[in-house]
N, C-alpha and C positions, 0 to 999 in steps of 0.2 A: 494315349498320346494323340494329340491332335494331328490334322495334317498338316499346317506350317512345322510341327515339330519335328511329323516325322521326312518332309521334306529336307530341311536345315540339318539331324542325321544323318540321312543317306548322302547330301550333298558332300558334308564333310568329312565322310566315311570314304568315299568315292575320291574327293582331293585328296585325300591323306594316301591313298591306295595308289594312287597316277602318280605326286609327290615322291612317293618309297621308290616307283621304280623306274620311277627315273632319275631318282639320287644315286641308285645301287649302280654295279661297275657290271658292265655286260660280262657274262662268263665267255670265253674266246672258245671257239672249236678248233680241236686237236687233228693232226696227222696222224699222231700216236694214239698211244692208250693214255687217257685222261687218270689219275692217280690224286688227283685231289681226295684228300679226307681220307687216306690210308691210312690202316694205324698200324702197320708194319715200315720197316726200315729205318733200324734207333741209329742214335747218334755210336759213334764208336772209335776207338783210338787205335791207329797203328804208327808203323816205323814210315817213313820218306823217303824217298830216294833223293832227299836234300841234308839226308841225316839227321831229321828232327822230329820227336814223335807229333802227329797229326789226329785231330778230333774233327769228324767231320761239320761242329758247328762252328771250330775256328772259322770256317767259309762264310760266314752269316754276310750276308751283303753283297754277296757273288753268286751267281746262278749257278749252281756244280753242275757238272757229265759226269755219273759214275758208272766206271764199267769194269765187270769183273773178266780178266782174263790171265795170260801167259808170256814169256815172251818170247817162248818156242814154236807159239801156234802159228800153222804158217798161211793162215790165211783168212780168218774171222776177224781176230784179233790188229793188225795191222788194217786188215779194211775200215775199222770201227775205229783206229785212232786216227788212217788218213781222213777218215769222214769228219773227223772233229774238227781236224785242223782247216777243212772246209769250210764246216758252219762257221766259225768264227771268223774267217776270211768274210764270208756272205754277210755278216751280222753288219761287219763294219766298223762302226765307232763303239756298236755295242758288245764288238768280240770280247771286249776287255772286260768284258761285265762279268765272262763266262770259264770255270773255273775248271780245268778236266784232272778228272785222278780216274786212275788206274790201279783196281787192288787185284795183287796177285792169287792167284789160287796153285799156285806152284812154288809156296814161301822153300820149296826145300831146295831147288836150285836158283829162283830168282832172287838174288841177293838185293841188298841196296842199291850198293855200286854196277851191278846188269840194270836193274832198274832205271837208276837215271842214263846209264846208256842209251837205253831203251828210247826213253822218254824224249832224251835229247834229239833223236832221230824225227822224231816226229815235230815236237815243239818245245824249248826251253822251259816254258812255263809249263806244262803238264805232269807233273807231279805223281809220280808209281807207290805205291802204300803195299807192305807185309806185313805181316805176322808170323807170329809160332801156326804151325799146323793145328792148334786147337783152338786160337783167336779167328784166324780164317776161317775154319769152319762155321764157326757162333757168327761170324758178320755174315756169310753167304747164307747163312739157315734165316735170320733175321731177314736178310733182302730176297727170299724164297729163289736163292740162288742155288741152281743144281751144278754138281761137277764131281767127277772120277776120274783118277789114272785109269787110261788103258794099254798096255803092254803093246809096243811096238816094235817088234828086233829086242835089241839087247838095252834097249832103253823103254818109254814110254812119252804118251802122251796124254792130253787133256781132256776129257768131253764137256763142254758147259753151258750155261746158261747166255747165250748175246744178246743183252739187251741193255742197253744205255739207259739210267737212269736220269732222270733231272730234279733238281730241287729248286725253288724259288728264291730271292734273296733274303725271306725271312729264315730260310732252314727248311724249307715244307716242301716235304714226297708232293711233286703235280705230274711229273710225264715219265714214262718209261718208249721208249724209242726203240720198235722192230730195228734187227736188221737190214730189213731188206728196204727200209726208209731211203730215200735220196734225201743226200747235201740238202737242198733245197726246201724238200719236206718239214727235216729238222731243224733248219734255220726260221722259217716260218713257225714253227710253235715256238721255238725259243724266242722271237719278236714279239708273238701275243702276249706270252708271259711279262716279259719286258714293259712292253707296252700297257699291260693292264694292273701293273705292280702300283 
């Protein structure tokens, strides 16, 4: 190869490389833990607390919050769906983009109708998902969700996994959201997402 040639090469090796990446969409950094490219957490169908069964890719086009909880739990569970009703406050116009469900891990007294009780306390729109005790289990094993009855008194309670999932509006596992995140924290990845959709 001569050296005009292999100049005019590298030249247009070089544009093509500068080209690509500045075509490409910047990856946005996370608050949470970043989940892009999981190959866990399928699609799956349960019951409503609007009485209607639900697949989690009926949402395609909405950003979901999924979070597995109770609705006995008296204090993880409640702070995780006031937080919600935060972020989508903070979002703004893009609240509405933002989709939250709640799947029980306590199908044996959270019924439908506790559920949208539930739900409605916190936000109209927020939507509670059961199952039989053996559908539950197979979605929390699938979203490497831990949880046991632990004996309390003459009743019991929960132990689980708190962590808020997020999904994109194509349907795509990208953020799982600590705990111990602030409103704010998770309103800001939920905007990246958004933003970079």
């Amino acid at each position: 190869m001569d050296r005009r040639s292999f100049i005019t090469v590298t030249g247009l090796s070089l544009l093509t490389s500068v080209t690509l990446a500045a075509c490409s969409k910047p990856q946005p950094k996370f608050n949470g833990i970043d989940l892009t490219g999981a190959d866990y957490g399928a699609d799956f169908k349960l019951h409503g607390s609007d009485g209607r069964e639900h697949a989690l890719s009926d949402f395609k086009g909405k950003y979901v919050m999924l979070f597995f909880g109770f609705t006995q739990c008296p204090d993880v569970c409640p702070t995780a769906l006031a937080r919600a009703v935060e972020i989508r406050k903070l979002l703004g116009a893009d609240g509405g983009k933002v989709q939250v469900l709640f799947v029980t891990i306590d199908p044996e007294r959270d019924t439908p109708e506790l559920l949208a009780q539930y739900m409605q306390a916190f936000d109209p729109s927020f939507l509670g998902l059961n199952g039989t005790a053996e559908q539950t289990a197979k979605v929390a094993a699938d979203f490497k969700v831990f949880y046991k009855k632990v004996p309390s008194g003459s009743s019991y309670t929960m132990d689980h996994t708190a962590i808020t999932y997020v999904f994109d509006a194509e349907n795509r596992l990208r953020l799982a959201l600590r705990h111990e995140q602030s409103a704010e924290q998770c309103a800001q990845d939920l905007r990246s997402l958004i933003q970079t959709a």
